[in-house]
N, C-alpha and C positions, 0 to 999 in steps of 0.2 A: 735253721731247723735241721737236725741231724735225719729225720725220716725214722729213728729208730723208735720201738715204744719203750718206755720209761722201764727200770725194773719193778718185781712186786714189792721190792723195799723201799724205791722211790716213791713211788703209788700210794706206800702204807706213811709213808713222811707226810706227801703232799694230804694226804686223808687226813690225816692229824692235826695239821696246820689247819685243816678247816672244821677241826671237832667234832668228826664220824671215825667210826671204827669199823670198815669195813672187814667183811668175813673174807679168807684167803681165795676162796670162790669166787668171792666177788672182784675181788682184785685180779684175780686170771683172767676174769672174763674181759673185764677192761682193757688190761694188756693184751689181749687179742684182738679188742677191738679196733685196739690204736696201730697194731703193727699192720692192720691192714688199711686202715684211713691215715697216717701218716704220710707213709710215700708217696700216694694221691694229692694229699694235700701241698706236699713237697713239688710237684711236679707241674701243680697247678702256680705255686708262687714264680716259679722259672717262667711261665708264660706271661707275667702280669710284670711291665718295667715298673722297676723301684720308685718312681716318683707319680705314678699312677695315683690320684685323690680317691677312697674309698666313698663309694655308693650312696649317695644320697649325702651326701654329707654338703652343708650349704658352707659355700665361698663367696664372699664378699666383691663384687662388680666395682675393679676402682672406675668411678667417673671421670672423665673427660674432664 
């Protein structure tokens, strides 16, 4: 994860790909929002080792 937020052209691709046309407004806001929960999120993966099992997720008990 680069940390960085998407541009408004990526934003307006990834929107497309999912069959919304968001307004240029709407798309800034987004990008703001990201540039500031990115990093966070970035910063939170560095504290979590790579091979960490995600939460709740059920793992199979080999028996004995």
């Amino acid at each position: 994860m680069s940390g960085r937020a998407p541009s408004i052209e990526q934003l307006r691709a990834l929107a497309a790909q999912q069959g919304v046309t968001p307004t240029d407004e709407d798309l800034e806001r987004v990008a703001a929002f990201l540039a500031v929960l990115l990093p966070d999120l970035e910063g939170l993966e560095r504290l979590v080792p790579p091979d960490t099992v995600p939460a709740g997720l059920f793992l199979p008990v080999e028996e004995p």
